[in-house]
C-alpha positions, 0 to 999 in steps of 0.5 A: 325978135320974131320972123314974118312967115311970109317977107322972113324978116325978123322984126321986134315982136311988137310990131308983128301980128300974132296968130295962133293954132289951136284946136285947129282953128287958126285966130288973131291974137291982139293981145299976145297972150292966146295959147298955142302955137303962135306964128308972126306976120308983119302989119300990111296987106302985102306979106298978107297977100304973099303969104296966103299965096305961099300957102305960109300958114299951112306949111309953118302949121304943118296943116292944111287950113282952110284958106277962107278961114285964115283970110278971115283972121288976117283981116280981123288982125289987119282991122279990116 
């Protein structure tokens, strides 16, 4: 089980997107197997949307991301 950065609902680790941090850069992970250190989002544009309102992925990454950059891998994750 893994927790949505952006609704905190926990959910099996299947059915969330992964994303990691490295480098500092911040990239979708499809196949789960990137290194560094991941963080979930559930697969829709609403926690989406909440979490880059919440400025989610900065806070849990304890960064400061370029809100571009991370708007570019959702939607790579989202398929979009």
């Amino acid at each position: 089980m893994r927790r949505c950065i952006a609704c905190r609902e926990s959910k099996p680790q299947d059915q969330l997107l992964r994303f990691t941090f490295r480098d500092g850069c911040i990239e979708a992970d499809k196949d789960i197997k990137n290194e560094g250190r991941g963080i979930y989002l559930c697969r829709n544009r609403e926690c989406a949307d909440m979490a880059l309102k919440r400025k989610a992925f900065n806070r849990v990454l304890r960064t400061n991301a370029d809100a571009e950059k991370i708007e570019r891998a959702i939607d790579e994750a989202l398929g979009n």
